[in-house]
C-alpha positions, 0 to 999 in steps of 0.5 A, a space after each residue: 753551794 761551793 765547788 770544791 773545784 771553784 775554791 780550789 782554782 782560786 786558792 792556786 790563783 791566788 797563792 801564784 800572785 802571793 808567791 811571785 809578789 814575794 820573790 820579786 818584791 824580796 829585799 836585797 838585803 832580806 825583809 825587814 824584821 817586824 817583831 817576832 813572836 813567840 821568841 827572838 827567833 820566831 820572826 814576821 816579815 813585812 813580806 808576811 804581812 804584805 802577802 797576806 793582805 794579798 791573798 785576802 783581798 784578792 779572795 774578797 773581791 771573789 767570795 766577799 762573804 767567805 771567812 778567814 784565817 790567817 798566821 799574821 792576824 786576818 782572821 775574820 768571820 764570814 757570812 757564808 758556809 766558807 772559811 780560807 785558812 792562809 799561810 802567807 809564808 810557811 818558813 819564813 826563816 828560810 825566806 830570810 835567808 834565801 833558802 828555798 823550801 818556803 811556800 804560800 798555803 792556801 785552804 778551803 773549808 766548807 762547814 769546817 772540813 777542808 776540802 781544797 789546798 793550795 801550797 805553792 813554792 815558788 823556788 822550787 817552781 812547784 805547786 801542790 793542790 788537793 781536792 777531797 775525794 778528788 786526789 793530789 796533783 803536783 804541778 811543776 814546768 814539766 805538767 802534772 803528776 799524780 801525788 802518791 805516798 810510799 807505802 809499806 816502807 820498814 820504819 828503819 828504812 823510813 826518812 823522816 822529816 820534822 821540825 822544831 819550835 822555837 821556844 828553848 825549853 820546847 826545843 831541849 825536849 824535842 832533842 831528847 825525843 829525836 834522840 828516840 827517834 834517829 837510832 831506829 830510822 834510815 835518816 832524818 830531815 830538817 827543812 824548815 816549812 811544815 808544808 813543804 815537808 807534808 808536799 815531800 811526803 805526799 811525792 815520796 820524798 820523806 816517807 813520814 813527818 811529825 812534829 809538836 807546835 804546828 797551828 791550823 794554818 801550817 797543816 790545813 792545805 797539806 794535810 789535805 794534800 797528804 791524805 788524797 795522796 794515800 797517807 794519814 795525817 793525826 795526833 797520838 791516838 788518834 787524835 787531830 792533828 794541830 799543836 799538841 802533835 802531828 804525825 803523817 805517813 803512807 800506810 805501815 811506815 805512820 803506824 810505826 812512827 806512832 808507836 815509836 814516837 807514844 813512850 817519847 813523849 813528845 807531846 809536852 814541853 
C-alpha cells in the first residue's frame, strides 16, 4: 500500500532538487533550444530534459517499480499500482526568459486517481502540495497556510486566467472565443504556466481559469490542488478536464464561466 502522505513528501523533495538545479544551473544567456515541438514557438530546453532525468531518477532510486509520465518523453510502465505524472518545467517560455511564474509539477497516482501533487516555484519561493481528502496547503518563507478558493464571486466581477496554444490556427480561435469572454468578466490573466495559474486559483488569486490544449502533466498536481482547495476542475459537460477543454473555479463563479464559455466554442481549432 502507498501512502498518499509518503508519495506526497517525496514529490515536494524531489520537485525542490529539480527546481533549484534549475535556477543555479540556468545559463547566463538562457538555455539552449533543443528543437521545438508542435511550432517554432513551443520550445524544449536542455534544462527540460535535464530536470526530468532528475526528478525520475531521484523518484526510482525510492519506488523502483513506480511508473511514469512525463512532457519530455520519460514515459515508462511500472510494476506497481503507482504512476508519477511530471511536468519538469511548466512555462518553459517564461523560463527562457527569465520570467517568473514557472514551476516544476510533481503527481501521484494510484490506480490511476491522483491522490498527491506537487508544484514548486522557485522564483516565487512558493510550494503548493495536495493530498486527496487531506486539503492543500501552501508553503512559502513565512510557514504554511491553508489553500481556499473565493467562493460566490459574480462572473462579472470574476479575474479569469487562461492561456494560449501555440499552433496559429488554434491561436486565431482562441482570440475570437476570449473576445466572448473579456467583455462579461472584471479582467483577464495571461501567465504563461498552466500550474501556476491552477496554484493562483486555489489561493485566491484569479477566481477561474480555462484554457484548450493542456495535457496530463500540466493539470495532474493542480487540478488536485484546486479541488482540495474547494474548486472544480472539468471539461464542458461535465467532461474531464485534458486537451479538449479545461475549465476551474470555486463554487458559482466555474458554473458561469462554463455556461458563458459552451455557445463560444471553444473546444475546437
Amino acid at each position: 500500500m502507498s501512502l498518499p502522505e509518503d508519495l506526497l513528501e517525496l514529490a515536494v523533495a524531489t520537485a525542490r532538487e529539480a527546481g533549484r538545479m534549475l535556477v543555479d544551473k540556468r545559463p547566463a544567456g538562457g538555455p539552449d533550444v533543443v528543437q521545438t515541438k508542435s511550432s517554432p514557438t513551443d520550445v524544449v530546453t536542455q534544462m527540460d530534459r535535464a530536470a526530468e532525468r532528475l526528478i525520475i531518477e531521484r523518484i526510482r532510486a525510492a519506488r523502483p517499480g513506480d511508473g511514469f509520465l512525463g512532457e519530455e518523453g520519460g514515459t515508462h510502465d511500472g510494476d506497481s499500482d503507482v504512476r508519477w505524472v511530471i511536468d519538469p518545467i511548466d512555462g518553459t517560455v517564461n523560463y527562457l526568459y527569465d520570467l517568473p511564474d514557472w514551476a516544476v509539477s510533481i503527481a501521484a497516482e494510484v490506480n490511476g486517481v491522483t491522490v498527491a501533487g506537487a508544484v514548486e516555484m522557485p522564483r516565487r519561493g512558493e510550494t503548493c502540495t495536495a493530498v486527496r481528502g487531506g486539503g492543500a496547503l501552501l508553503h512559502d518563507g513565512t510557514g504554511t497556510r491553508e489553500l481556499r478558493c473565493n467562493t460566490g464571486v459574480p462572473l462579472n466581477r470574476a479575474l479569469v486566467a487562461t492561456g494560449f496554444g501555440y499552433a496559429a490556427e488554434r491561436r486565431a480561435h482562441q482570440a475570437r472565443v476570449l473576445t466572448g469572454v473579456l467583455p462579461n468578466v472584471r479582467d483577464i490573466r495571461r501567465g504563461g504556466s498552466c500550474c501556476v495559474d491552477l496554484c493562483s486559483l486555489a489561493a485566491g488569486r484569479v477566481d477561474a481559469y480555462y484554457e484548450r490544449g493542456v495535457q496530463a502533466w500540466d493539470i495532474a498536481a493542480g487540478a488536485l490542488i484546486v479541488q482540495e482547495a474547494g474548486g472544480r476542475v472539468e471539461g464542458l459537460g461535465g467532461a474531464a478536464p485534458g486537451p479538449e477543454l479545461t475549465i476551474a473555479g470555486g463554487p458559482g463563479v466555474f458554473e458561469a464561466l462554463h455556461d458563458l464559455l459552451a455557445p463560444l466554442d471553444p473546444a475546437r481549432d
